[in-house]
C-alpha positions in Angstrom: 0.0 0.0 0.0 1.6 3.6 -1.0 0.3 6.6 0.6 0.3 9.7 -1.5 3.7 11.6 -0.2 2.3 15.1 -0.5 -1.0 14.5 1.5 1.1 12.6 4.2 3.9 15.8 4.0 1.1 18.1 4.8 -1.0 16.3 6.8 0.5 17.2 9.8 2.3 20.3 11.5 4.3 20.4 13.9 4.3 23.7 16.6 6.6 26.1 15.0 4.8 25.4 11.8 1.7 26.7 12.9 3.0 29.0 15.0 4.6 30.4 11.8 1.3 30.1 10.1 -0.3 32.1 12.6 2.2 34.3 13.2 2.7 33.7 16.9 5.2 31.6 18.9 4.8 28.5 19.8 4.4 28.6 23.2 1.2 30.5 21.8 0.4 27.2 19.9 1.4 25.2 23.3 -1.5 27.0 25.2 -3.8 26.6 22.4 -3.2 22.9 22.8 -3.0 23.0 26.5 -6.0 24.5 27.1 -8.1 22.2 23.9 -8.7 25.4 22.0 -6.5 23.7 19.6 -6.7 19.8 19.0 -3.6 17.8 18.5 -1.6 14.6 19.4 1.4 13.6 20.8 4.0 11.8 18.5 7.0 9.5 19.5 9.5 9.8 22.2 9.3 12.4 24.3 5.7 13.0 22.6 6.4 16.5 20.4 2.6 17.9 19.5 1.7 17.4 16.3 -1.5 19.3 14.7 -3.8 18.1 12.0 -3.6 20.9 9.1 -7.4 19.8 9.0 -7.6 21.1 12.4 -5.9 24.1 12.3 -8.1 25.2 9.7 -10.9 24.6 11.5 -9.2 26.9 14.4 -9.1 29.5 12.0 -12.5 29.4 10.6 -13.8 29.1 14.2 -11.3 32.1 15.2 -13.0 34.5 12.1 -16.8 33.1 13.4 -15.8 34.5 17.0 -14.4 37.7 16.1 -17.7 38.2 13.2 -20.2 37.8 16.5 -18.0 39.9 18.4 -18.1 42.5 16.3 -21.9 42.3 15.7 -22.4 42.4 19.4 -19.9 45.9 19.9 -21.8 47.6 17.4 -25.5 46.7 18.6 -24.1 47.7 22.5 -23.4 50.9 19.9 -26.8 51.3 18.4 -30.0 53.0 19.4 -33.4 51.2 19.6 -34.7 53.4 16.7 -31.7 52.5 14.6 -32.0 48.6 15.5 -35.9 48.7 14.2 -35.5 50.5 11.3 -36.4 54.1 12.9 -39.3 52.7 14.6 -40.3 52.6 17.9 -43.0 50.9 19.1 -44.7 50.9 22.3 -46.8 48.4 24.1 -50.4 49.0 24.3 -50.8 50.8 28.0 -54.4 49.9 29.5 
């Protein structure tokens, strides 16, 4: 059986890779890890991390979701309640 060499080259990354691919250092990508933010396994003797590109991308996707809401939920702590109903304001019927 022959695994395809690039796929298996790629696969995996090891902490200064994606710390280079992040652009932060790796003890950055060790407390990703550490605290399950970022998923990856242990490989050989003494057990260096190594993370799934899969995963990684993931990370980032999940990273650009995050900072989207974040963003949505600054600007409507910004907004007015005419501006957030379209310049309406409605009020409950008072009996």
């Amino acid at each position: 059986m022959t695994a395809d060499r690039s796929d298996d080259v790629t696969r995996f990354l090891t902490v200064g890779d994606a710390a280079e691919l992040l652009k932060v250092t790796p003890g950055d990508v060790v407390g990703l890890i550490e605290t399950g933010e970022l998923p990856a396994i242990r490989v050989g003797r003494p057990g260096a991390w190594r993370i799934e590109r899969i995963q990684l991308e993931a990370y980032i996707t999940a990273m650009y979701e995050e900072t989207r809401r974040r963003a949505l939920w600054e600007q409507s702590d910004l907004a007015s309640i005419p501006e957030l109903s379209g310049g309406r304001v409605i009020w409950p019927d008072r009996d």
